[in-house]
N, C-alpha and C positions, 0 to 999 in steps of 0.2 A: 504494500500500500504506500502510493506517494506521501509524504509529509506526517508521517502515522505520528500521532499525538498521544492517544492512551486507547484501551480498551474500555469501552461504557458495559458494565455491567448489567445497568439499568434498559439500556434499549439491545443489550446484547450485537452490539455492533463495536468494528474497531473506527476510532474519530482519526481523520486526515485530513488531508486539501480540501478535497472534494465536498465532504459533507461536512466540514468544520462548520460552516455559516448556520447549516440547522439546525444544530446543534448549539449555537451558541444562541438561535433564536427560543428553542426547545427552554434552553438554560432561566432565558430572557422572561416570558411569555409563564414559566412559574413561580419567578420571582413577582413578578407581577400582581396573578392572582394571589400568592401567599400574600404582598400586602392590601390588594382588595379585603381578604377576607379578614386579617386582624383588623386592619381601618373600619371592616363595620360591624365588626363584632366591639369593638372600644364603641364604636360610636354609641349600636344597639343597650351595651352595658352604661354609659353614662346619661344617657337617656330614660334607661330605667331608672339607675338611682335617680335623677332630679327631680321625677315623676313621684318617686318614694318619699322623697324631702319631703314634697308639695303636701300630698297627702297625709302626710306625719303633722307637717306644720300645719293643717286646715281642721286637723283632730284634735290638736292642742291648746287650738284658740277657742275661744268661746263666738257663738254667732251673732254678728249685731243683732238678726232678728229677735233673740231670744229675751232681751232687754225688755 
């Protein structure tokens, strides 16, 4: 294999010249979603808690109407 880089394991192929670019897009394109999906699992998660504040704090006050 020209330019042979390493053996991937993972896609069970040897990386060279040739298919180094899809490979690096391969690479690319999971880094990617790995941070989609922590960015909206933080997101999902801080969302919840403010939602939890809110409700904490709207339990502990007492209600104008109730005056």
């Amino acid at each position: 294999m020209v330019g042979f880089d390493h053996h991937c394991g993972v896609l069970g192929v040897c990386i060279g010249r040739d298919n180094q670019p899809w490979f690096i897009a391969l690479l690319l394109s999971g880094a990617v979603s790995l941070l989609t999906v922590g960015v909206s699992t933080l997101n999902a998660a801080l969302h919840d808690a403010r939602n939890s504040a809110l409700a904490l704090q709207r339990h502990r006050q007492p209600s104008q109407r109730q005056r």
